[in-house]
C-alpha positions as CSV (number, residue, x, y, z in Angstrom):
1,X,3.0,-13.7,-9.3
2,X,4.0,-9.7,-9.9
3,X,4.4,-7.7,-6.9
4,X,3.1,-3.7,-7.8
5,X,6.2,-1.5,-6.6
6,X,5.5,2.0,-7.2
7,X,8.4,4.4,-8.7
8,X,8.0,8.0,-8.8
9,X,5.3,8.3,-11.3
10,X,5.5,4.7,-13.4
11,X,4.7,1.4,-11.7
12,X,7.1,-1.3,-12.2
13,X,6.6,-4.5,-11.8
14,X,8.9,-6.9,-9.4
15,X,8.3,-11.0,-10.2
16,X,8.0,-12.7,-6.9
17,X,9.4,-16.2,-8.6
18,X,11.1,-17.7,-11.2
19,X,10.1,-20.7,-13.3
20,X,13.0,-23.4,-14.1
21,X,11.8,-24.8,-17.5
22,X,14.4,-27.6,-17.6
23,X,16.6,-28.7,-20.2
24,X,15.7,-25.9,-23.3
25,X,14.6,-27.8,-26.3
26,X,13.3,-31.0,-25.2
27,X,10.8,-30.3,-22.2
28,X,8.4,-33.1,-23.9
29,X,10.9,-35.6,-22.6
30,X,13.0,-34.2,-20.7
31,X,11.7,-36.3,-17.8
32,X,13.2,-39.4,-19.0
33,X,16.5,-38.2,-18.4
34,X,15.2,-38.2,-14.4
35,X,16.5,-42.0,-14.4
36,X,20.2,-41.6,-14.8
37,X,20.5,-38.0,-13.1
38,X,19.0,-40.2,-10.1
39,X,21.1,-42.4,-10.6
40,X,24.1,-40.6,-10.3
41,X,22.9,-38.9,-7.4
42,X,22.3,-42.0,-5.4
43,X,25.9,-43.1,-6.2
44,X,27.4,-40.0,-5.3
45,X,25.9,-40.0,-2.4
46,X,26.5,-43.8,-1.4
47,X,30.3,-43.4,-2.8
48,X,31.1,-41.0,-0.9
49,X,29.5,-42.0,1.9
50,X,31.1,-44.8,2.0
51,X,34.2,-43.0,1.2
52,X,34.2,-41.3,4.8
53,X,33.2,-44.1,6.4
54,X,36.5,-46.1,5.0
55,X,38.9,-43.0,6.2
56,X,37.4,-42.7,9.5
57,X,37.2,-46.5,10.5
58,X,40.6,-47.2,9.1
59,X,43.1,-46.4,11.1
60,X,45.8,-46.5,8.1
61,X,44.0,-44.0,6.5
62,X,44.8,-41.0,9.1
63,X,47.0,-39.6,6.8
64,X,46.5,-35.3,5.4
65,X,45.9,-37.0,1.8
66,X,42.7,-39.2,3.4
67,X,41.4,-36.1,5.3
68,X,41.5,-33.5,2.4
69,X,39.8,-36.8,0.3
70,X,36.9,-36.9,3.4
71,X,36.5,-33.1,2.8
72,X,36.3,-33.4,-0.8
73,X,33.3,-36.3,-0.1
74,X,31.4,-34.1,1.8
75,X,31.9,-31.2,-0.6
76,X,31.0,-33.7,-3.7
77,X,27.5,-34.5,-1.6
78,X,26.7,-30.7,-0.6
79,X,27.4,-29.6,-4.5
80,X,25.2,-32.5,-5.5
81,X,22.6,-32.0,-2.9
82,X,22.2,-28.2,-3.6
83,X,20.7,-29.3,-7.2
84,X,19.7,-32.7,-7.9
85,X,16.3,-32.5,-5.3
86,X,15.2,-29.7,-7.2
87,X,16.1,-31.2,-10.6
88,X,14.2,-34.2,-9.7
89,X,11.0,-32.1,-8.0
90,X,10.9,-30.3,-11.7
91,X,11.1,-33.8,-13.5
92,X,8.5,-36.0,-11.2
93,X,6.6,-33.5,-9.8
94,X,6.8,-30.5,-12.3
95,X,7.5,-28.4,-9.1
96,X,9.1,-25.7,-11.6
97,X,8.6,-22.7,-9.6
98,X,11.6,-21.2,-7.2
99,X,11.3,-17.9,-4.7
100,X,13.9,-15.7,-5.4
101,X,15.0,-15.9,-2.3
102,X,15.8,-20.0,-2.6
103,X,17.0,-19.2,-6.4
104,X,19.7,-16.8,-5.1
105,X,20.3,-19.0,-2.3
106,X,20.6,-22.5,-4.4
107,X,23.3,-19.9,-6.9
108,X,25.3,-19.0,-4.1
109,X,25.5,-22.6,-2.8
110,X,26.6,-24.0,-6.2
111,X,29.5,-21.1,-6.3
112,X,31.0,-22.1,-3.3
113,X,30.8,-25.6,-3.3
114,X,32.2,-25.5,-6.9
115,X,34.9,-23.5,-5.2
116,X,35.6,-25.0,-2.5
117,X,36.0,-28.3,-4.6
118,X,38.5,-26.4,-6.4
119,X,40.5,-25.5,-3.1
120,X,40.5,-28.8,-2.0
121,X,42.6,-29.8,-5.1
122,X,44.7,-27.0,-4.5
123,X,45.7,-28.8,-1.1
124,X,46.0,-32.0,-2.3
125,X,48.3,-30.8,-5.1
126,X,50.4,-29.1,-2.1
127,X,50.5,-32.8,-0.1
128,X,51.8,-34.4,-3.6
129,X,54.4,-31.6,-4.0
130,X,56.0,-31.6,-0.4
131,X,55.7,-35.9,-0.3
132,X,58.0,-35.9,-3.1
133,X,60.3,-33.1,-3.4
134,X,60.7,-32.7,0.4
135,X,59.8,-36.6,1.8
136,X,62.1,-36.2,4.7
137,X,60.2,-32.8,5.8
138,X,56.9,-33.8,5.0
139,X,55.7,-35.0,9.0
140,X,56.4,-31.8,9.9
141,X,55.1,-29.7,7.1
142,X,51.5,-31.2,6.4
143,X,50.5,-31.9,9.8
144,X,46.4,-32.2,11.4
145,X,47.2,-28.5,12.1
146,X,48.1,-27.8,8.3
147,X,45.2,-29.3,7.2
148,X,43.0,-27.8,9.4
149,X,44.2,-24.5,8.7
150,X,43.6,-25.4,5.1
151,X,40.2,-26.2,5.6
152,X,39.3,-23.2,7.5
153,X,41.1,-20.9,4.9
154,X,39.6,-22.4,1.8
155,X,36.1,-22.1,3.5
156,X,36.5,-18.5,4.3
157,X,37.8,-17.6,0.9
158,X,35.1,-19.9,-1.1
159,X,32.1,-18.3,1.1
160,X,33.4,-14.6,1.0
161,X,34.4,-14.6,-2.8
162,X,31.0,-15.5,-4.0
163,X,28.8,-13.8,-2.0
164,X,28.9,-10.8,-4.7
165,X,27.4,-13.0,-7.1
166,X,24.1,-13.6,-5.8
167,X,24.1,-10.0,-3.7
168,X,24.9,-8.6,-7.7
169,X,22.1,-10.8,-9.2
170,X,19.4,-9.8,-6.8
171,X,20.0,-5.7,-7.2
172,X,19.0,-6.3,-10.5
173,X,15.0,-5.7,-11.9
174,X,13.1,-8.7,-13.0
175,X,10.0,-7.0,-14.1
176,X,8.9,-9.2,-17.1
177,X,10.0,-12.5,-18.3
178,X,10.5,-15.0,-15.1
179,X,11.1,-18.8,-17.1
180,X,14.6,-19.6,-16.6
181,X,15.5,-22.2,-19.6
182,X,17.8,-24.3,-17.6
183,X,17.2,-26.7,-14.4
184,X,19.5,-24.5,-11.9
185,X,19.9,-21.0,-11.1
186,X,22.7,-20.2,-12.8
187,X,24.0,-16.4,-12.5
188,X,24.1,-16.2,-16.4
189,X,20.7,-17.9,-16.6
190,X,18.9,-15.8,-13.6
191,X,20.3,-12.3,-14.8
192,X,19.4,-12.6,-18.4
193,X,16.0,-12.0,-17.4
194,X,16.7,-8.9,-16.0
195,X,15.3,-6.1,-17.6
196,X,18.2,-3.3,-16.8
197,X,22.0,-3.7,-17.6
198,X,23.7,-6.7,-16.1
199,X,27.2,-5.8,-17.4
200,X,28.5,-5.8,-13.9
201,X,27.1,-9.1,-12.7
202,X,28.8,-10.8,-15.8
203,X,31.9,-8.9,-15.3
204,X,31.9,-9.6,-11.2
205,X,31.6,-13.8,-13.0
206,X,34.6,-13.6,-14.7
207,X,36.4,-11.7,-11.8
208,X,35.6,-14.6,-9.8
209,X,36.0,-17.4,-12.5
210,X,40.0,-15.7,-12.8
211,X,41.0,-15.4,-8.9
212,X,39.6,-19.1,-8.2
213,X,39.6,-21.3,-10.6
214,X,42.5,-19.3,-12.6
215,X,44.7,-18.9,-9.3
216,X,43.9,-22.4,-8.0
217,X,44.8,-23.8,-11.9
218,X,47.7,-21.6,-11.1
219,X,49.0,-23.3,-8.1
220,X,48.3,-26.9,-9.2
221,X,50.5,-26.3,-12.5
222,X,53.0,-24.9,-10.6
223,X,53.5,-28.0,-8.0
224,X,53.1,-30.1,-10.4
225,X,56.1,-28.7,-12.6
226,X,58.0,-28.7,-9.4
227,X,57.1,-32.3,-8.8
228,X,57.8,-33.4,-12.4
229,X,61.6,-31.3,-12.2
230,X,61.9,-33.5,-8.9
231,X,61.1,-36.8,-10.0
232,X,63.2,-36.7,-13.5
233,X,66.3,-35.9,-11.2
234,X,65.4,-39.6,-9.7
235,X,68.1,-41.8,-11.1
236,X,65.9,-45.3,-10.9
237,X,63.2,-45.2,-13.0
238,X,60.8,-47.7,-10.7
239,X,61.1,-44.9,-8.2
240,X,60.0,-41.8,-10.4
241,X,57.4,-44.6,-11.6
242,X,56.1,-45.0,-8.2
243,X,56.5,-41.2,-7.5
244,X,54.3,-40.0,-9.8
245,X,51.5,-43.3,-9.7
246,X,50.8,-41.8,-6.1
247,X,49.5,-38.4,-8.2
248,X,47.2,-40.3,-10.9
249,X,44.1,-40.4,-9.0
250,X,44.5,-36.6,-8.2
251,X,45.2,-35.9,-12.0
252,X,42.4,-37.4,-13.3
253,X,39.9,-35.7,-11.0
254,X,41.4,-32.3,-11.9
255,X,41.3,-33.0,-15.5
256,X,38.3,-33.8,-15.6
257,X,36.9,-31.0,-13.3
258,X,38.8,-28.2,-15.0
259,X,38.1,-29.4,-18.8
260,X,34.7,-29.0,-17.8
261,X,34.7,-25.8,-16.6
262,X,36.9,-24.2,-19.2
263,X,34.1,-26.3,-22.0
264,X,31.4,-24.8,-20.1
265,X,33.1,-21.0,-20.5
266,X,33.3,-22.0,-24.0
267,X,30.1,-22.6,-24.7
268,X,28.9,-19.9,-22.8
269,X,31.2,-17.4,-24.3
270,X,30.0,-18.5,-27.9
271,X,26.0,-18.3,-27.2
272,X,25.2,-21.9,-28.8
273,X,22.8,-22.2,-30.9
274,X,21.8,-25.2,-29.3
275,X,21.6,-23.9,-25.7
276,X,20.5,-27.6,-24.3
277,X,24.2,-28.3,-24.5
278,X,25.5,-26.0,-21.9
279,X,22.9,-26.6,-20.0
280,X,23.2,-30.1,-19.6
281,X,27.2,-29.5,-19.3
282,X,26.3,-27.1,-16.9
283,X,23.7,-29.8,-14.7
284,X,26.6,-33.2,-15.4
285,X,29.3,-30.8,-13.9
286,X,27.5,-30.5,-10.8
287,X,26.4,-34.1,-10.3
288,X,29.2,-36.4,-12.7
289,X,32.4,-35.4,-10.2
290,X,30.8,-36.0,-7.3
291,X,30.1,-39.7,-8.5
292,X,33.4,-39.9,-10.1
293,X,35.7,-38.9,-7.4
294,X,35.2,-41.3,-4.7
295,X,35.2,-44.2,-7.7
296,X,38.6,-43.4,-9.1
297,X,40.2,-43.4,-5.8
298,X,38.9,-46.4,-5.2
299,X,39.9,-48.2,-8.1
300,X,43.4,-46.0,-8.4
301,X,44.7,-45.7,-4.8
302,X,45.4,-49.2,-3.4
303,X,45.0,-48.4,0.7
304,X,41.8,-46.7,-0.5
305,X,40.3,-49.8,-2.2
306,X,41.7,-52.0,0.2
307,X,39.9,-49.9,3.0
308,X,37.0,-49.9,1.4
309,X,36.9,-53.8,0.7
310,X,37.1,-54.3,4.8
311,X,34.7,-51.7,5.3
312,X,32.4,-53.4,3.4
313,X,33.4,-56.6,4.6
314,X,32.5,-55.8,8.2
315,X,29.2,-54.5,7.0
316,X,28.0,-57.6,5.5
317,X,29.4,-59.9,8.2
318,X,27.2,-57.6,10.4
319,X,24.3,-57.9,8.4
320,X,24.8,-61.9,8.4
321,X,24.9,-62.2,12.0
């Protein structure tokens, strides 16, 4: 398990994996909790899949708002994807162990994806704003080509930006302890074990934490404020009604994802003494929105659901004949 490095005169000893314990606290049972993470997985993954399916076989659908939603399906499946196999392996198969390599890897993945998911609300809050404070421009300001350069910019920016924080984590030296008490390899988590001063990883997290999530809270408070300034100028109040049901779907996601993340700081910031609790904030983060997204646009947005209804109308006529 130890690679010998030599050092001048002292050996020092480099640990060739880590060990992801699980939830800290309750690994006698923790296996039971297998059955709804599974679950949740399997929705997300059928949700969304179905979600994509709906936007790209419905022709009313072809809209900036639907394709941002599509991108936000596949980012809900790669986020969930990136944890829940291991989580699973660890619970059914008590495959605990993780290269370094694949554990900087899998922490990398999660940042971006996290980020990216972020972005992606960024742009939908930008479609909301221009639809309706400027309706009459809004063909020709979100066009395919504005939501294709979108895309491309949010992917470029959420896979540059984190790239310091597993290239930080894996300058450091892990030359004792390798049991990670958590079911992820989280930055916090991995570097704790570290046996030399990780100031400048957890420094480089909040960096990060501040220009994404902080700028892209930012900009979604902002065209928000400008949307809410717009509608009360509406004199019927029907069409300020109807302005702002268009945004409910959108708010909920982002309430939830962002009250989740700042809780998560929190309890991070405060060192628990019951660390199972950010932990399993930590693991429902990555798999709950996932699942939840693609449901509350379904039940919220009415050509989404109604999509969705012929979709899998289609599916079981198929299936019949």
């Amino acid at each position: 398990m130890f690679q010998d490095l030599t050092n001048s005169n002292s050996s020092i000893f480099q640990v060739s994996e880590f060990i992801l314990m699980g939830f800290p606290g309750i690994h006698s049972w923790q296996h039971w909790l297998s059955f709804p993470l599974a679950l949740l997985y399997v929705l997300a993954l059928t949700a969304n899949t179905l979600i994509i399916i709906t936007i790209y076989q419905e022709v009313s659908l072809h809209q900036p708002m639907y394709h941002f939603l599509g991108i936000l399906s596949i980012v809900d499946m790669g986020l969930a994807t990136t944890i829940m196999p291991k989580i699973l392996a660890i619970f059914w198969f008590n495959a605990k162990t993780i290269s370094l390599p694949e554990c900087f890897a899998q922490m990398y993945a999660i940042h971006c994806f996290i980020a990216m998911e972020s972005g992606i609300f960024v742009c939908m809050a930008v479609d909301r704003y221009v639809v309706i404070c400027k309706p009459l421009r809004y063909t020709s300001i979100v066009t395919d080509s504005f939501v294709i350069k979108a895309t491309v910019l949010m992917v470029l920016r959420n896979c540059a930006i984190p790239m310091s924080v597993p290239v930080l984590a894996a300058q450091r030296n892990y030359c004792s302890r390798n049991q990670i008490e958590h079911c992820l390899c989280s930055n916090l988590g991995v570097t704790s074990l570290s046996c030399d001063d990780r100031t400048v990883n957890s420094i480089s997290q909040l960096i990060i934490a501040w220009v994404i999530m902080g700028g892209d809270l930012g900009l979604i408070m902002i065209s928000y404020v400008l949307i809410l300034r717009s509608v009360m100028k509406l004199n019927s109040v029907e069409a300020a009604s109807k302005a702002l049901s268009t945004c409910t779907s959108h708010l909920i996601l982002i309430l939830f994802f962002y009250t989740v993340v700042v809780v998560i700081s929190i309890t991070h910031s405060a060192q628990m003494k019951v660390p199972l609790i950010p932990v399993l904030l930590n693991v429902l983060h990555n798999v709950i929105p996932p699942a939840l997204n693609p449901m509350v646009y379904a039940l919220k947005n009415k050509e989404v659901k109604q999509g969705l209804y012929r979709v899998i109308g289609l599916e079981l006529k198929g299936y019949h004949t």
